[in-house]
Steps between C-alpha positions, in 0.01 A plus 500: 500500500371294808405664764439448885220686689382475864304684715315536836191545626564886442587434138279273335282725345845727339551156381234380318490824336872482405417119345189653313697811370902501475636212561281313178766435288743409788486050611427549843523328772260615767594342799235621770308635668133506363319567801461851698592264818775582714858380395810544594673682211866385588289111356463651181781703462761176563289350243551775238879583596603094464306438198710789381784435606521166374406601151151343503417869425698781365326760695230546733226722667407491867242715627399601890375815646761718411780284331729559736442137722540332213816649392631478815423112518588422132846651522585271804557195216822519301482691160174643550515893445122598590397843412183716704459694232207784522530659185666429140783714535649299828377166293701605237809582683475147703552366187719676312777536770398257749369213260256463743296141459164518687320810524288558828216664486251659761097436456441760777702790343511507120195511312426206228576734185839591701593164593431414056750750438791405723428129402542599130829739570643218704446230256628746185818637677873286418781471767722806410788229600851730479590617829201387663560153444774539753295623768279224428788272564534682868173422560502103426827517722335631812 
């Protein structure tokens, strides 16, 4: 599976750990940043969400302070579903019913070993499709 990840300042560390750890069997694409510099996370998140959502990846990871800026940018671009997800069970569940495609995660609130486990739920949990994939359809329509 290929995979987008971005980042900002807040995040870099989170993601250098999720490169070394997780996400080694995954073809990433790691599209910024490196540095503990100041960005502007909506940069990196457009990046993510189009690469996305024009099937240069089939999911992604974007990673801020707490996850939710990113989400909040990523889901501005067309069928982009972005997920703050603090813990596996809400990971899970953004999958499984929302078929969530980027999962946003927050340097300054989860631990590393937390962050590992919701990356791993997220990436092992199917679309439950059925009735969801109707609500899914009222989403994209909005």
């Amino acid at each position: 599976m290929k995979v987008a990840i971005g980042c900002d300042h807040a995040g870099v560390g989170l993601k250098r750990r999720l490169l070394d750890s997780v996400l080694k069997g995954y073809e990433v694409i790691d599209m910024g940043t490196d540095s503990t510099d100041s960005v502007d996370y909506p940069d990196i998140a457009h990046k993510v969400a189009n690469a996305v959502a024009s099937g240069k990846a089939e999911q992604g990871i974007l990673i801020c302070g707490t996850g939710i800026g990113m989400a909040m940018a990523a889901g501005k671009t067309k069928g982009i579903r972005a997920a703050a997800c603090t813990e596996p069970y809400s990971a899970e569940l953004s999958r499984r019913h929302n078929d969530a495609n980027i999962l946003c995660l927050g340097a300054r609130v989860i631990g590393t070993g937390m962050a590992e486990k919701i990356v791993e739920k997220w990436f092992s949990t199917p679309f439950d499709g059925g009735r969801h994939t109707r609500r899914i359809g009222k989403i994209e329509s909005l």
